[in-house]
C-alpha positions in Angstrom: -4.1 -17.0 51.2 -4.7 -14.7 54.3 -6.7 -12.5 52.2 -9.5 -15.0 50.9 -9.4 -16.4 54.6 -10.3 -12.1 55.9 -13.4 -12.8 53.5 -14.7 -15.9 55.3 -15.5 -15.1 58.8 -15.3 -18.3 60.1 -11.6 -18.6 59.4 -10.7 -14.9 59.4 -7.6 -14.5 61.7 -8.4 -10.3 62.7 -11.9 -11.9 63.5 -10.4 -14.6 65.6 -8.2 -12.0 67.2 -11.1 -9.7 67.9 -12.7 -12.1 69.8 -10.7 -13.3 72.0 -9.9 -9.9 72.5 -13.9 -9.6 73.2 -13.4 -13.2 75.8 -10.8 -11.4 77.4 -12.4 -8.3 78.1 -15.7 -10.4 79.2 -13.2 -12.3 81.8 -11.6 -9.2 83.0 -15.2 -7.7 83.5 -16.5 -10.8 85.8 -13.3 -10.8 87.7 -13.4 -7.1 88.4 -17.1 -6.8 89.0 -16.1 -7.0 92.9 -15.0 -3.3 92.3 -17.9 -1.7 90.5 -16.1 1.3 91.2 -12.9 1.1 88.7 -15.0 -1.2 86.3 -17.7 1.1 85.4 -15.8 4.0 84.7 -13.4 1.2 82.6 -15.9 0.1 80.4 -17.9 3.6 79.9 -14.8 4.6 78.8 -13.8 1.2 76.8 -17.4 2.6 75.2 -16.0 5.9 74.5 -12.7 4.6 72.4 -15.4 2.3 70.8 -17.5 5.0 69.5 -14.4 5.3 66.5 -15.0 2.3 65.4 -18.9 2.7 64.5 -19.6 0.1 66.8 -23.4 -0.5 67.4 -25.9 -2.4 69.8 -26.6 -4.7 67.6 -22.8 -5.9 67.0 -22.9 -6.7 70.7 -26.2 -9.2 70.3 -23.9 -11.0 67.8 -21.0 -11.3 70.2 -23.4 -12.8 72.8 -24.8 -15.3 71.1 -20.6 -16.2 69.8 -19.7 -15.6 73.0 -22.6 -18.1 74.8 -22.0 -20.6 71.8 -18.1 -20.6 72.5 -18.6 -21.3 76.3 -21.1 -24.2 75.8 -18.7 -26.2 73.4 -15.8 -25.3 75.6 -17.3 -26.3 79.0 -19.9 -29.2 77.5 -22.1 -30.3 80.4 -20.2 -28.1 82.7 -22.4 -24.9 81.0 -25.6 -25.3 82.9 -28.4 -23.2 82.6 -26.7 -21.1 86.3 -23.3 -20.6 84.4 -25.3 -19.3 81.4 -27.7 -17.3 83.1 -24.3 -15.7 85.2 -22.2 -15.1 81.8 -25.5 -13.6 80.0 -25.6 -11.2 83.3 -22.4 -10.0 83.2 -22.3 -9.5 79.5 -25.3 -7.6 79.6 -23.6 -5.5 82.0 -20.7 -5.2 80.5 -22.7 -3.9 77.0 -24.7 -1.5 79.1 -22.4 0.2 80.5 -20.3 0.5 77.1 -23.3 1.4 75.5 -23.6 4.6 77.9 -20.2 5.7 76.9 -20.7 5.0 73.1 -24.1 6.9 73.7 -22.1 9.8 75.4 -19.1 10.3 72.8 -21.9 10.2 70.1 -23.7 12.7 71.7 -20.6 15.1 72.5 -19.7 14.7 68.3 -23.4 15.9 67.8 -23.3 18.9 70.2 -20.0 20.1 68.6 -20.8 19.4 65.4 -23.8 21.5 66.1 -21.5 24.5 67.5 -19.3 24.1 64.6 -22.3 25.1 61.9 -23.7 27.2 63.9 -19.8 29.6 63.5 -19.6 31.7 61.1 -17.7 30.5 57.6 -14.0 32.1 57.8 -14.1 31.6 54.2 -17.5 33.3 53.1 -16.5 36.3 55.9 -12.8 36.8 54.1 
């Protein structure tokens, strides 16, 4: 039943999906870190469609430690302590730079939410 299997995460499918949706974004992030000028503003604004998903720090800690657990079963004695210490590197990158759009679109939500109390009550004035 696809419904009991949502409420395990180990064998949830949508989970499954996210994360290789995650592995895939990783990938695309190593490959295009020779052009640090289209990726930043890629994944501060991968950050900024994130934001509507109430997506926080610590949800990125637990896709590192999926994400370093997945390599080493997949590449066995091929993961040395370099390849880890380069995936952990760009990861880290990657979540930085996410985390400053996520930070941003949370901040701009504040400041107009701010403006919007701060206008006078059309229905109160009426």
């Amino acid at each position: 039943d696809e419904e009991e299997d949502e409420l395990n995460l180990a064998s949830s499918p949508a989970l499954r999906r996210l994360f290789g949706r995650v592995i895939d974004a990783v990938g695309s992030a190593v490959s295009g870190m020779q052009d640090m000028n289209k990726m930043v503003p890629a994944l501060t604004e991968l950050g900024l469609r994130h934001v509507n998903y109430n997506v926080k720090e610590e949800h990125f800690q637990v896709f590192e430690k999926a994400l370093m657990l997945t390599l080493r079963e997949g590449l066995g004695d091929l993961f040395t302590k370099e390849v880890e210490f380069a995936w952990n590197m760009a990861f880290n990158f990657m979540t930085a730079t996410m985390m400053s759009g996520i930070r941003s679109a949370q901040n701009a939500v504040r400041s107009r939410q701010a403006e919007l109390s701060k206008e006078p009550n059309m229905s109160t004035t009426a």
